[in-house]
Structures are given as C-alpha cells and as structure tokens.
C-alpha positions in Angstrom: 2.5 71.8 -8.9 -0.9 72.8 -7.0 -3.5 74.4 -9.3 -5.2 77.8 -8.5 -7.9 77.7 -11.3 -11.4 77.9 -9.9 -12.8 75.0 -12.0 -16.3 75.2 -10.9 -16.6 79.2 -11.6 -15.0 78.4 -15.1 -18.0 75.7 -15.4 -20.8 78.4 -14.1 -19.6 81.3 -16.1 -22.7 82.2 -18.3 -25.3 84.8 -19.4 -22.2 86.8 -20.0 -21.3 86.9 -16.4 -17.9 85.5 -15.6 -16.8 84.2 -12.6 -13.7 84.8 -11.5 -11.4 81.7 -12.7 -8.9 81.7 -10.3 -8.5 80.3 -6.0 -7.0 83.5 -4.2 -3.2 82.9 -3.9 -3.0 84.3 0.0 0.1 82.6 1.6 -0.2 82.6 5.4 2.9 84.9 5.7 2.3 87.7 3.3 2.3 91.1 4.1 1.0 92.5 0.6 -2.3 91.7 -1.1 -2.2 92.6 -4.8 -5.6 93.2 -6.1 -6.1 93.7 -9.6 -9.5 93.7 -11.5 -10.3 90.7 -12.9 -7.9 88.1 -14.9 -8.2 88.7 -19.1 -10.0 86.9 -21.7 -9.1 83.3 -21.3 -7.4 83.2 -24.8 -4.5 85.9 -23.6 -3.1 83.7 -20.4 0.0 81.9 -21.4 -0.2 80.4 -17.8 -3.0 79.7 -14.6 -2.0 82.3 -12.6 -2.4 85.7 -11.9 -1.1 88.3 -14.5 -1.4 85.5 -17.0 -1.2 87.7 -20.6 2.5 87.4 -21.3 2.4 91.1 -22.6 1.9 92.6 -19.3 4.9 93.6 -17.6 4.1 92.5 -13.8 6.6 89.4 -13.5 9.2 91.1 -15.7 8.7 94.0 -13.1 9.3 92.2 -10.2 12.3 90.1 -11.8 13.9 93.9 -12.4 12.7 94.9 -8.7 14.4 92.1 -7.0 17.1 90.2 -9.0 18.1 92.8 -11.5 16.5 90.9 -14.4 13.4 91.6 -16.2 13.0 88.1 -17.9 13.8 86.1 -14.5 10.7 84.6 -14.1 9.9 84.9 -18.5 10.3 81.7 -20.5 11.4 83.5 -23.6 11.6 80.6 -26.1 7.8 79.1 -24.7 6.9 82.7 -24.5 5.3 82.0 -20.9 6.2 82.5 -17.7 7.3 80.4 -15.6 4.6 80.2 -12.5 6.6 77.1 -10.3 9.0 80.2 -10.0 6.8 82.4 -9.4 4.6 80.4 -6.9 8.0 79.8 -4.8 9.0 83.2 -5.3 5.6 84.9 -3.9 5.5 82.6 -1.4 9.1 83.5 -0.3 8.5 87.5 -0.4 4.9 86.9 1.5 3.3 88.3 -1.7 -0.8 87.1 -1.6 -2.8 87.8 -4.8 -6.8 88.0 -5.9 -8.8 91.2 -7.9 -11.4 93.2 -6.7 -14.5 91.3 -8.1 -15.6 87.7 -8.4 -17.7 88.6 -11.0 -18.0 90.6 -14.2 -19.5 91.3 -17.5 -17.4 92.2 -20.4 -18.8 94.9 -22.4 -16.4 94.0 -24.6 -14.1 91.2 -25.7 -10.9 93.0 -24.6 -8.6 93.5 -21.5 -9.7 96.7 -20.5 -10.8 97.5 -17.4 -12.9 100.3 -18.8 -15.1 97.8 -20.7 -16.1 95.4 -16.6 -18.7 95.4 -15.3 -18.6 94.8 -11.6 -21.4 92.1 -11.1 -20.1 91.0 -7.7 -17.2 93.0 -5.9 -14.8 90.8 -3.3 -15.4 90.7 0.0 -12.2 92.2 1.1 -12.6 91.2 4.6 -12.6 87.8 4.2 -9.5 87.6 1.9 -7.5 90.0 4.7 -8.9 87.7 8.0 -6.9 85.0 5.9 -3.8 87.4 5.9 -2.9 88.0 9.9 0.7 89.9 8.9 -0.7 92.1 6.1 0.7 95.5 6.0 -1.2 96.7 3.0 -3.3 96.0 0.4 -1.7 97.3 -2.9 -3.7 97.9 -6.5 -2.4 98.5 -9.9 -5.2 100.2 -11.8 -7.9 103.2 -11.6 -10.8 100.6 -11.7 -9.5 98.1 -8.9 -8.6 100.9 -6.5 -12.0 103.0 -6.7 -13.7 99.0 -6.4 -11.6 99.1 -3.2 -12.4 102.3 -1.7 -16.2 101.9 -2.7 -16.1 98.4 -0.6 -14.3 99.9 2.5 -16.2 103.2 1.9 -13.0 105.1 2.0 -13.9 108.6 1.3 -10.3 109.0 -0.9 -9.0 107.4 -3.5 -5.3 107.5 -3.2 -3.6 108.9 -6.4 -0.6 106.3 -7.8 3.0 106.0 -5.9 0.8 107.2 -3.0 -1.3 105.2 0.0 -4.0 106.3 2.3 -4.8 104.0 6.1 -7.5 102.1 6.1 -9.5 103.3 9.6 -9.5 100.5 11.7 -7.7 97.9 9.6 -4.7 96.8 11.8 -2.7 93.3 10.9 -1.9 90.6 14.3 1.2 92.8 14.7 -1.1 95.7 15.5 -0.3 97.6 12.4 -2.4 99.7 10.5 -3.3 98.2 7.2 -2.5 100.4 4.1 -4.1 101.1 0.6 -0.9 101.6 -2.0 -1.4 102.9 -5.4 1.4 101.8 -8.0 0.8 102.0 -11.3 -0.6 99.8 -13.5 1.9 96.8 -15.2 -0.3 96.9 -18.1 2.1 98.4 -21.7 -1.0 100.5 -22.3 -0.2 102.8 -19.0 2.0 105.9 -20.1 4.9 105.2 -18.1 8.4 103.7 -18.9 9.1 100.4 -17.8 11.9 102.2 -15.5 9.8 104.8 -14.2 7.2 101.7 -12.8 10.2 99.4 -11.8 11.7 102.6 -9.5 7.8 103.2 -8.4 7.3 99.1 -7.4 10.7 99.0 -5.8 10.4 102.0 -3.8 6.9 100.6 -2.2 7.9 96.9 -2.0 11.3 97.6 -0.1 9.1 99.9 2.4 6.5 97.2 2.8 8.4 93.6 2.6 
C-alpha cells in the first residue's frame, strides 16, 4: 500500500506552524476535488489518509451514498477505517483529495477550524492543472470554502447544497469547473446524518 504522508513536512513542522502532513491524493481521472481545511491533531487519525479522526462521518457518508452501508469502509472492531478500501474506492469514483492550506497555526489544540490560522493557503491551480477531467471542486466547511473563494477571488461564497462557476475554469472536456458547497462531515455540524447523506448523494450523482 503506497503511503500519502508528507514525511518531510511532518519533519519541518515547528514554531507552531504545521505543515500539512499529507501528498495530495489527485487520481488522473477524477472529476471531484475535495478540499477540506487541514487534517486534525495528529493524536485523532486512526489512519494516513484524509478524514483520518474516526469520529467524523465522511467515509460512513460515502459508504451510505454509494453501497447503502454506512460502516462499509469502517473497521468496527480496530475502530479504523479501512483506507486500502478507500484508496481503490476513490480511485474507482475519480474522487481527488487535499485542504485549502499547506500551512497552519493552531490557536488551539483542537479540531476546529475556527481555531487555523491560514499561514500558507494552496495553490489551487496547481492541484487542478494535475486534474484535466475535473468538474468541480467541492468543500465541506465555512473556513475551506471562504479559503477558496479568497484564492480564486470569487466575489460569492456559495451557501451549502449550493455551487457557484468558477470564471474561466473549464476541465480538458471544455467544461466549466464548479465550486459545491455540502456540508460539513464533521458530528459537530447541526445536521442529521440523513439530511447530509441525501445532500452528498444528490451532488455526487450530478457530478460523477
């Protein structure tokens, strides 16, 4: 199994600026980008990939979306996930995945994005010249989608279950890129499981 951790950002990381510990996952056929903020604390991954804290509902979301079961990619007895599925899975789908930043200060020693501090935002344009079918790039979470539309000076940010164009962003195909909102995986978002398995489904289905 390939590994995606960044090892020499994990080795620079310092003066309270992390480094974002993870390679972008961008398979040459994918035509969504996920962009999140930036991983959690080390100490909450229960694997090295992205949406690593076992508590967030992203895998068990798209297990629902497309198999019709929430722990099909949840190791329940290891209390992981299980990222070789995953890895095929994504790969399959065309799903690519990095955040918003590369690096960050924590103003404090938690998961929320409230609490970054966007040292150094991603070049977008770099991950998407990598991506030559991408239909849209798609964000889970206030922070990563006004990081976003501060980067590609969009002049709106796109409320969630709704997507704006991007001006002049078109994929190989000739097909204007998109900015989708969904929201967030995370259990602290106040929306039932349900509610965000119907939102993910309904953009996924329109976009895969």
């Amino acid at each position: 199994m390939d590994s995606y951790l960044n090892t020499e950002n994990i080795v620079r990381s310092s003066n309270g600026v992390e480094y974002h510990p993870l390679r972008p996952f961008l398979p040459v056929n994918a035509k969504v980008l996920f962009l999140g903020s930036f991983p959690p604390p080390r100490k909450r991954w229960c694997m090295d990939f992205y949406y690593p804290n076992f508590i967030n509902d992203h895998w068990r979301i798209e297990g629902e979306v497309f198999f019709g079961d929430r722990n099909r990619f949840v190791d329940l007895g290891q209390k992981r996930f299980k990222i070789e599925d995953i890895v095929a899975f994504c790969k399959e789908k065309g799903l690519a995945f990095f955040d918003t930043s590369t690096a960050i200060r924590r103003l404090q020693d938690n998961a929320s994005d409230k609490y970054l501090e966007v040292v150094e935002p991603t070049n977008i344009g770099v991950l998407l010249s990598q991506l030559p079918h991408c239909r849209a790039i798609v964000t889970t979470g206030e922070k990563a989608t006004e990081t976003v539309c501060t980067w590609l000076s969009l002049p709106t940010i796109p409320k969630v279950n709704s997507s704006i164009a991007i001006p002049e962003a078109k994929n190989l195909d000739g097909e204007q890129i998109l900015l989708c909102r969904l929201p967030s995986s995370s259990r602290a978002y106040p929306l039932s499981f349900s509610k965000k398995v119907e939102a993910y489904r309904d953009m996924l289905c329109r976009l895969l």
